[in-house]
N, C-alpha and C positions, 0 to 999 in steps of 0.2 A: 504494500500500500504506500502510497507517495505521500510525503508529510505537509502538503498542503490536505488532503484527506484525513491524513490522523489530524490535524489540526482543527481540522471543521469538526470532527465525531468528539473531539477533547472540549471544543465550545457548546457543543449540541449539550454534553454530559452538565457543563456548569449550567446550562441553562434549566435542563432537568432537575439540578440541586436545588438551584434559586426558587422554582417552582414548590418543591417538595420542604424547602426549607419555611415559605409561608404558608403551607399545609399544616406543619408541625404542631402541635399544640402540647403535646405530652414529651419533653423532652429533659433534662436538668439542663442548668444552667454552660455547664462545663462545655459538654455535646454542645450545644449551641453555640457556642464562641468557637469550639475546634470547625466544625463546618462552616461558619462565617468565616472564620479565616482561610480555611483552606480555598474557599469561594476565591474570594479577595484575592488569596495571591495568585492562585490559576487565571481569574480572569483579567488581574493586571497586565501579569506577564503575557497572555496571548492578546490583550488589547494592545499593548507595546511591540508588541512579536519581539518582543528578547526572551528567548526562551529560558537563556542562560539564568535569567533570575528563578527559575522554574526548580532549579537544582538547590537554592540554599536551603538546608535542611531536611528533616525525613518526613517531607507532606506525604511522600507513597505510602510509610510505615502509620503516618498517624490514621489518615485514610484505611487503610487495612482494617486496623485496628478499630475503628467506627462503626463500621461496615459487620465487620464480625459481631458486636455489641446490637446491634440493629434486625441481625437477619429475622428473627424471630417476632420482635415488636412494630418492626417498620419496616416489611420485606420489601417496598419499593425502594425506600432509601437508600437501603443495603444496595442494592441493585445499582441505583446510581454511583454510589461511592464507587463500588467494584470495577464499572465503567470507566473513572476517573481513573483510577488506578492502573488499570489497561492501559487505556489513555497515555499516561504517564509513560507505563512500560514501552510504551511502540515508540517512545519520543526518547527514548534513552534515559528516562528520568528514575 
């Protein structure tokens, strides 16, 4: 896949999260600041196209680790994260 394409499916997935994120109603506080951020800095860095900023830190791992906590309560969520993190993967990230 040519990374103008991973790039579009990496925006499609943040835009799935934003969605899902003002869906949310039952969340802790915590979870909500780690997916607003991860939001934020995925769609920083691909509204910038510097991808390079896409690498500072372990957003794949925190991501993951969301995602997993979710599957069961929020299996759409899950779903989106996992996306992201895909995402991520195809980008070298």
């Amino acid at each position: 896949m040519a990374m103008p394409e991973r790039l579009e499916k990496l925006r499609a997935a943040v835009e799935d999260l934003e969605r899902e994120l003002h869906s949310l109603q039952e969340v802790d506080p915590e979870t909500r600041l780690l997916l607003e951020e991860a939001r934020r800095e995925i769609h920083d860095a691909l509204s910038r196209e510097q991808h390079e900023s896409l690498f500072e830190g372990p957003l794949s791992g925190r991501l993951e680790s969301a995602a997993r906590r979710f599957e069961a309560t929020h299996p759409t969520l899950a779903g989106v994260l996992e996306r992201l993190v895909n995402g991520l993967a195809q980008l070298g990230i």
